[in-house]
TORPA-4810 file (N, C-alpha, C, O; in nm, 3 decimals):
<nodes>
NODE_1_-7.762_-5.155_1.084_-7.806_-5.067_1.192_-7.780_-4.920_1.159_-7.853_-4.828_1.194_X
NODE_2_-7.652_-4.907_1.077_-7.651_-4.801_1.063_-7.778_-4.691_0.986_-7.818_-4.586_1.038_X
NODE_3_-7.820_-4.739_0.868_-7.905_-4.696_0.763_-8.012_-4.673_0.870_-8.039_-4.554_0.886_X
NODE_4_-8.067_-4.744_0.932_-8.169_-4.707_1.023_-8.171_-4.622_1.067_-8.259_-4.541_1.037_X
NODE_5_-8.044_-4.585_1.193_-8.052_-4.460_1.278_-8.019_-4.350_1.163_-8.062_-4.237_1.186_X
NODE_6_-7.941_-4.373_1.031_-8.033_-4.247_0.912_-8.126_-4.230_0.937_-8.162_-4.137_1.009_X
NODE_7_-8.193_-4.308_0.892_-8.388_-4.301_0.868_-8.413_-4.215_0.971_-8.440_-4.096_0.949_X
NODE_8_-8.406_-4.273_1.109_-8.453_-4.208_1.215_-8.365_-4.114_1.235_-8.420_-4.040_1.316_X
NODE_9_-8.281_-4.078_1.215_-8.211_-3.965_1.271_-8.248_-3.819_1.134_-8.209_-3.702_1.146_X
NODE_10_-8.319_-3.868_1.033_-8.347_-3.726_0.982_-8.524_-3.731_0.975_-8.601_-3.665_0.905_X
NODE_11_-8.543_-3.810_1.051_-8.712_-3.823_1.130_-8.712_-3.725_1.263_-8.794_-3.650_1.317_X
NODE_12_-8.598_-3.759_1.282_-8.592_-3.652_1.447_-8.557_-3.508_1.438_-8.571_-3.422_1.525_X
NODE_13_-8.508_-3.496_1.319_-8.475_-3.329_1.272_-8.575_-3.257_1.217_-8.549_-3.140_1.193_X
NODE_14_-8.730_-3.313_1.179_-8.844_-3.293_1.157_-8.887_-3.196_1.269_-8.872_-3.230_1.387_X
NODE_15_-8.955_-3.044_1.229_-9.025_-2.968_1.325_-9.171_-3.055_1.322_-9.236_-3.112_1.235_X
NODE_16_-9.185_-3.030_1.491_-9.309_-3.082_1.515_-9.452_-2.986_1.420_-9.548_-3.038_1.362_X
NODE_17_-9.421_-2.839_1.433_-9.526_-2.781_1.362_-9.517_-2.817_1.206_-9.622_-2.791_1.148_X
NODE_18_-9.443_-2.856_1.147_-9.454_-2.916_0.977_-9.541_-3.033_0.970_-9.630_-3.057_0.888_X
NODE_19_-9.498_-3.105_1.076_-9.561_-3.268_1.044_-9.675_-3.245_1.140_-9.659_-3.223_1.260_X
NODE_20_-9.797_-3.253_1.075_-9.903_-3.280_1.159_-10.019_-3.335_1.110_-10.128_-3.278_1.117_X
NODE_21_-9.996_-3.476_1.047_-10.045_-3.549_1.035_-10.012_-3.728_0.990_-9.914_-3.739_0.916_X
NODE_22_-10.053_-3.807_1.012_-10.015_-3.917_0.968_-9.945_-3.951_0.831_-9.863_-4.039_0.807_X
NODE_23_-10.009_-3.844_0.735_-9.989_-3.897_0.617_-9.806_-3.853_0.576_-9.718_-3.927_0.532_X
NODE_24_-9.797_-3.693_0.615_-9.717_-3.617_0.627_-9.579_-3.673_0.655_-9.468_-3.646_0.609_X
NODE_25_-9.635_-3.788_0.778_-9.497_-3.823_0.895_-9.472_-3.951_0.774_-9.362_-3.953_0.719_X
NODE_26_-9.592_-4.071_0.729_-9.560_-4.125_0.621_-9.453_-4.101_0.503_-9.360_-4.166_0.456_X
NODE_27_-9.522_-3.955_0.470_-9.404_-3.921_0.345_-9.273_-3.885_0.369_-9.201_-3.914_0.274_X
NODE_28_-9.197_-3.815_0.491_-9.096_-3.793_0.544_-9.013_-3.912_0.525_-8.902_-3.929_0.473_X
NODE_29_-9.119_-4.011_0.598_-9.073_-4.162_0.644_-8.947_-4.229_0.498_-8.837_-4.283_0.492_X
NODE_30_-9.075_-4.171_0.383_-9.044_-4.284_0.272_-8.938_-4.165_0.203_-8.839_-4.222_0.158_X
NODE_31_-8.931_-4.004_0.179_-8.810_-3.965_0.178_-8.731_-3.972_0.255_-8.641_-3.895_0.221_X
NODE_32_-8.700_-4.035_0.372_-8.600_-4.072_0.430_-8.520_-4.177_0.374_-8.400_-4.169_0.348_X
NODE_33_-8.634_-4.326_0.347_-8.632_-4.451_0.303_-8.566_-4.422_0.162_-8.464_-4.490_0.150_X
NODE_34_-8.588_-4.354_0.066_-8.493_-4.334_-0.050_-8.363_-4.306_-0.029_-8.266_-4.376_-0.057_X
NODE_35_-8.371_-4.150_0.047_-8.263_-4.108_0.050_-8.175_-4.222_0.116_-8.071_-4.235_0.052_X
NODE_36_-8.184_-4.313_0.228_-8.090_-4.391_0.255_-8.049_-4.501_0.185_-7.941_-4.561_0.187_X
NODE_37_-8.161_-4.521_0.113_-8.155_-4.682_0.076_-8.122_-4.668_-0.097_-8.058_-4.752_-0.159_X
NODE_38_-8.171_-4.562_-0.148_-8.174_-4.575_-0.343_-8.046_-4.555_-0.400_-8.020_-4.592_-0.514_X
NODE_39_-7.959_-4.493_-0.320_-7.799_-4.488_-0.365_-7.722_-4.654_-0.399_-7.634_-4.680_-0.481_X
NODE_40_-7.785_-4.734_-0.314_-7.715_-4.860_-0.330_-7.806_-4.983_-0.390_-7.821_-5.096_-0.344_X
NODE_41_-7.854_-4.931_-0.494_-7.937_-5.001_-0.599_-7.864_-4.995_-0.737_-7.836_-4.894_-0.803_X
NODE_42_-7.838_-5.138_-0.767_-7.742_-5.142_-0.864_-7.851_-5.106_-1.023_-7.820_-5.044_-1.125_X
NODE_43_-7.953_-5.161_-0.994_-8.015_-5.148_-1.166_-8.162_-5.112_-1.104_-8.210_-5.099_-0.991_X
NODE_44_-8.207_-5.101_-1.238_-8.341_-5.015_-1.234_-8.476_-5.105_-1.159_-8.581_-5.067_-1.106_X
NODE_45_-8.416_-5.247_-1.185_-8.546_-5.395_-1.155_-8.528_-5.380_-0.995_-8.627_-5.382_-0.921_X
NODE_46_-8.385_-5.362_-0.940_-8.364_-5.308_-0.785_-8.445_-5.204_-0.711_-8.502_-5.225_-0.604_X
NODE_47_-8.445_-5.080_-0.782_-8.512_-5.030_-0.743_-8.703_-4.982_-0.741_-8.772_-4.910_-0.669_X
NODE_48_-8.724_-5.052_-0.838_-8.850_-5.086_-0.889_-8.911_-5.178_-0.771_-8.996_-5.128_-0.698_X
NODE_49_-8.872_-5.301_-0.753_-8.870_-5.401_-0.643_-8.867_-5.325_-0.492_-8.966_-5.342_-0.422_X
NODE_50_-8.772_-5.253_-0.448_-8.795_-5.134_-0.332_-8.951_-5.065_-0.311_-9.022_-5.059_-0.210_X
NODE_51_-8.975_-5.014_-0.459_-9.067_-4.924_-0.410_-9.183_-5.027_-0.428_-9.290_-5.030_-0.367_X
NODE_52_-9.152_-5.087_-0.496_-9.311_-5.246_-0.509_-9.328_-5.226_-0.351_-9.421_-5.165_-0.297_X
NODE_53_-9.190_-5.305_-0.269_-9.218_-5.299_-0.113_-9.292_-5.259_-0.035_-9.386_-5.301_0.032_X
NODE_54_-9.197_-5.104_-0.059_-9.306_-4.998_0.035_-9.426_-4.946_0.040_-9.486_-4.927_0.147_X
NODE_55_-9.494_-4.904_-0.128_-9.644_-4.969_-0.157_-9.723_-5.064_-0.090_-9.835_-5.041_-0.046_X
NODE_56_-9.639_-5.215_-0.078_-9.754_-5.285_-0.046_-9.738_-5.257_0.088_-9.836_-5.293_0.153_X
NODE_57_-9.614_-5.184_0.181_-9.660_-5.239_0.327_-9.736_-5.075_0.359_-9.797_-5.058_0.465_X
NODE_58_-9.726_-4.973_0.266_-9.782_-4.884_0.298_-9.983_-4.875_0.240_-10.071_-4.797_0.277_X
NODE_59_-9.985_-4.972_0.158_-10.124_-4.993_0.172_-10.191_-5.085_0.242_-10.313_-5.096_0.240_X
NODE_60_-10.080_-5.188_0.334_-10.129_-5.300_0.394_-10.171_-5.249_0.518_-10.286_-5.258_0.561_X
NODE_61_-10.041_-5.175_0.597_-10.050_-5.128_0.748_-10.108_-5.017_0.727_-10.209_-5.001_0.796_X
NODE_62_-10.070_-4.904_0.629_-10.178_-4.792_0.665_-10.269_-4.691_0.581_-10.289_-4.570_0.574_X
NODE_63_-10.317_-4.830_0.514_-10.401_-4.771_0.428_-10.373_-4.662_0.295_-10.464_-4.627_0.220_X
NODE_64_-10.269_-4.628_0.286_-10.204_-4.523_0.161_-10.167_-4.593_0.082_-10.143_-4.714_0.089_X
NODE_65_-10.159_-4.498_-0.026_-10.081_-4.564_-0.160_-10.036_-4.489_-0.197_-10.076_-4.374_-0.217_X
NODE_66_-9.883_-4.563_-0.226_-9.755_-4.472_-0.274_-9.742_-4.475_-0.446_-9.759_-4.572_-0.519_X
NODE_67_-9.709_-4.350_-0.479_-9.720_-4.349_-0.663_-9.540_-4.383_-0.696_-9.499_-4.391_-0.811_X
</nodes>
């Protein structure tokens, strides 16, 4: 629970005039998602596997693709 309210808690420190668009609030999203989550990835196949993840659910649910 904790890592989450990260995520969201440096989602909420976002000015509304920066983010103004879907894609924008996306990329925040997924530098959030590193910054919380890539510190505690022991090897490189760990973190490779992460971003496989977020790729597929970011081209599944909304249409983007993450490099």
């Amino acid at each position: 629970m904790r890592d989450i309210s990260r995520m969201f808690e440096g989602l909420l420190h976002s000015y509304k005039q920066v983010i103004t668009s879907k894609v924008e609030l996306l990329r925040l999203w997924l530098h959030e998602a590193h910054r919380v989550y890539s510190d505690r990835f022991i090897s490189n196949d760990d973190h490779d596997f992460f971003v496989k993840i977020l790729s597929d659910k970011l081209a599944f649910y909304f249409d983007q693709v993450y490099h």
